[in-house]
N, C-alpha and C positions, 0 to 999 in steps of 0.2 A: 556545561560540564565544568568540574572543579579544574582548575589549570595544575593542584598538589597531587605529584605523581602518588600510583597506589600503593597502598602499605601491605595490601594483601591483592590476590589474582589468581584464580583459581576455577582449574575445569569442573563445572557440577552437574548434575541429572545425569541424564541415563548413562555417561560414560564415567562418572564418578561413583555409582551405584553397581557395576559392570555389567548393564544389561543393553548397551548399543548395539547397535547392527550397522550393517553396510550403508543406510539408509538414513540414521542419525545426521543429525548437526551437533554443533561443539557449541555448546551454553557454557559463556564465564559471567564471573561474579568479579566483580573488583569494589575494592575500600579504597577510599580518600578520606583524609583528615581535611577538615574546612579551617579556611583562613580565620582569623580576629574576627574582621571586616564582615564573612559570612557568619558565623556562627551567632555573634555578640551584636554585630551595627546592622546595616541595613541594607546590608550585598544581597543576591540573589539566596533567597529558600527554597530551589530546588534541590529535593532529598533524592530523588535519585534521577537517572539518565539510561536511556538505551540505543545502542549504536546497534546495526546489523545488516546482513548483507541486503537478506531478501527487501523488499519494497513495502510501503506501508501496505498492510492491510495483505500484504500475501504472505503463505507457508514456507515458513524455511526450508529449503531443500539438501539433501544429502551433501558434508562437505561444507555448508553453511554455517558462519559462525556468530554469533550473539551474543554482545557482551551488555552488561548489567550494571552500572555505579554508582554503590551509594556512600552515600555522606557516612562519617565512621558514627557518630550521633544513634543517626537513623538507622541503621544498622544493627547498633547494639537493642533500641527500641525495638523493634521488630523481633530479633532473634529474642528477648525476654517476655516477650509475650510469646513465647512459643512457635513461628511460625516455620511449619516445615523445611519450606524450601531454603530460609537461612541460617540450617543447620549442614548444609553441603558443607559449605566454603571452610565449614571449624573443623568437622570430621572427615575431610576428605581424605585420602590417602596423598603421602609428599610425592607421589610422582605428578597427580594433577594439579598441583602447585606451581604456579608458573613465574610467579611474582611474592616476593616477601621481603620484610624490612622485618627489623628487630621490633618493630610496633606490631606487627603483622604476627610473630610468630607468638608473643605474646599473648595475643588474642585466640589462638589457636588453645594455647595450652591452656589457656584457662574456660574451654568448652563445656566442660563439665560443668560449671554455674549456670549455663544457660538452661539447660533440664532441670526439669519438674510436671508435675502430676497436669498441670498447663499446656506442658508440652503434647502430652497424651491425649489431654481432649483436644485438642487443636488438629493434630494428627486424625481421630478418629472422626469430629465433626468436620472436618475438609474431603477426608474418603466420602464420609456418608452423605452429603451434599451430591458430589459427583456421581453415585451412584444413583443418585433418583434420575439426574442428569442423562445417565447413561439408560437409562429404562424409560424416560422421557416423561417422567411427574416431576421433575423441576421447575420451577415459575422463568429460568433463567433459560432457557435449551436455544435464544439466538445465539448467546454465550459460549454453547459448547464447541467447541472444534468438531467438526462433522468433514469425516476424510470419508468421503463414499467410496474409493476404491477398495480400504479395509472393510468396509458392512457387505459393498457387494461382495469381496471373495470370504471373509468370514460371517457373515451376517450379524456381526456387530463391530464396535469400532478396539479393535485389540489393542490399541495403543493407549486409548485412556483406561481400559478398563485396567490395562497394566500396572496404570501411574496409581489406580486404586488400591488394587490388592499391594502392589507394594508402600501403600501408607497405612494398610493395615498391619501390617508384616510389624515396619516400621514402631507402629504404637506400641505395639506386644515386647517389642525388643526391648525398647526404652523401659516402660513399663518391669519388666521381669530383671531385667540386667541392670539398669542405669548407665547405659554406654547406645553407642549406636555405631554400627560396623560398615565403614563404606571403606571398598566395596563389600557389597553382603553376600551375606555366606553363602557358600557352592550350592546349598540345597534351594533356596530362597532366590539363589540369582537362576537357576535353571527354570523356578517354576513361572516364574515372572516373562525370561524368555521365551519361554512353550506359549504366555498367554499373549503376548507382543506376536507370535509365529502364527498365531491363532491355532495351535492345538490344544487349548481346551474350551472344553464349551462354556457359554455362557453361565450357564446354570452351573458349571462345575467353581466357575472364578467367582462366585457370589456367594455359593457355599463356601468357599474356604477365605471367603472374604468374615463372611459372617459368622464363622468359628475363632478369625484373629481376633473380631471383635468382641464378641460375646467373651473371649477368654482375659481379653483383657479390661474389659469391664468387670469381674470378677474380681481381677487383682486390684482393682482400685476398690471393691468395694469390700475388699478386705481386711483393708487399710495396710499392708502389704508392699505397696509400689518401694519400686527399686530406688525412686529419686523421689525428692521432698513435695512440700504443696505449691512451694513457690520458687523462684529461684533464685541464687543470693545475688540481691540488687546488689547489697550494700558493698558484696567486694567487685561487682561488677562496676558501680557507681564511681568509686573510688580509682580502679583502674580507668575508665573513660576520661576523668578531670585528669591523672597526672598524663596520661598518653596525649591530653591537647595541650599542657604545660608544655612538657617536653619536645614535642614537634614544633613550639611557638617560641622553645628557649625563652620561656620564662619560668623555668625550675629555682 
């Protein structure tokens, strides 16, 4: 792990989304800036790192915490290619902020670069993967998290199909608004809960999975979306170079 404390630190998934239970673990994200040495010479290229309670290869349990660390680099990389889950850490709400530097909050506010129409299929084709997963015509299903005590008491697994419909939710949002609202809105955090409680059925959270989607394929193919085709490297670019200037004092 990088020894440069983090610039950002932040509670994300289900309790930054506000659909935790008693039952939840606490998922952080932290940023590091890389030394000279790593970034430029021929220190260590590990891009990111994971610390956590539970044990390899076992379930986190309720209470359990997990933290995540990536290189500020790879970070940015990741989040411009669209990729869901490192959109928590920018749009979270400041109370799941745990950790920030003026580099940190920098990056925050300039969240809005990372969206684009990339962002949406990314969002969409990541649901829709999981879905086949969750129906078991996925080529990956050693992959899936398989909690049989949810299939036995709901007859399927409520908790992924949760993380599904809420990255359909998600697409639509982005898509339609150009923003993305964590925590999400009272109506969307209720129905996501009911599906995590297992009170709806199967068939009902794939319906309305396949209504977010379908609606937001529409709007892309409207040419309509709320956020562009791509998303702005170039002020993204810019900020990454002077943010490792300035950390290296070499402005």
């Amino acid at each position: 792990m990088s020894p440069n404390p983090a610039v950002l630190r932040v509670i994300v998934g289900s309790q930054a989304y506000g659909v935790a239970t008693d039952q939840s673990d606490t998922d952080i994200i932290a940023i590091t800036v890389d030394s000279p040495q790593h970034l430029i010479g021929l220190g260590s290229r590990t891009k990111a790192t994971v610390q956590r309670d539970a044990g390899h290869g076992e379930r986190s349990r309720a209470g359990d915490t997990e933290t995540t660390t990536y290189r500020l680099r790879h970070f940015v990389q990741l989040a411009s290619q669209g990729n869901p889950h490192l959109l928590d850490p920018l749009f979270a709400a400041p109370d799941m902020v745990l950790e920030v530097t003026d580099l940190g909050r920098q990056l925050r506010q300039m969240r809005h670069a990372f969206l684009s129409v990339r962002t949406v299929h990314r969002c969409l084709g990541y649901a829709e993967s999981q879905k086949q997963l969750l129906l078991g015509r996925g080529t990956r299903q050693s992959r899936m998290p398989k909690r049989r005590e949810l299939i036995e008491m709901h007859g399927y697994d409520t908790k992924y199909a949760g993380h599904i419909l809420r990255l359909g939710i998600q697409a639509h949002e982005v898509a339609t608004t150009g923003d993305l609202q964590l925590p999400m809105y009272a109506g969307d955090r209720d129905l996501v809960r009911a599906v995590r409680a297992g009170q709806v059925a199967l068939s009902g959270v794939l319906s309305r999975f396949d209504a977010y989607a379908d609606a937001t394929r529409k709007v892309l193919n409207s040419g309509r979306c709320a956020v562009p085709e791509r998303p702005d490297i170039a002020s993204v670019d810019r900020w990454l170079i002077d943010a490792h200037r300035d950390c290296w004092g070499w402005g």
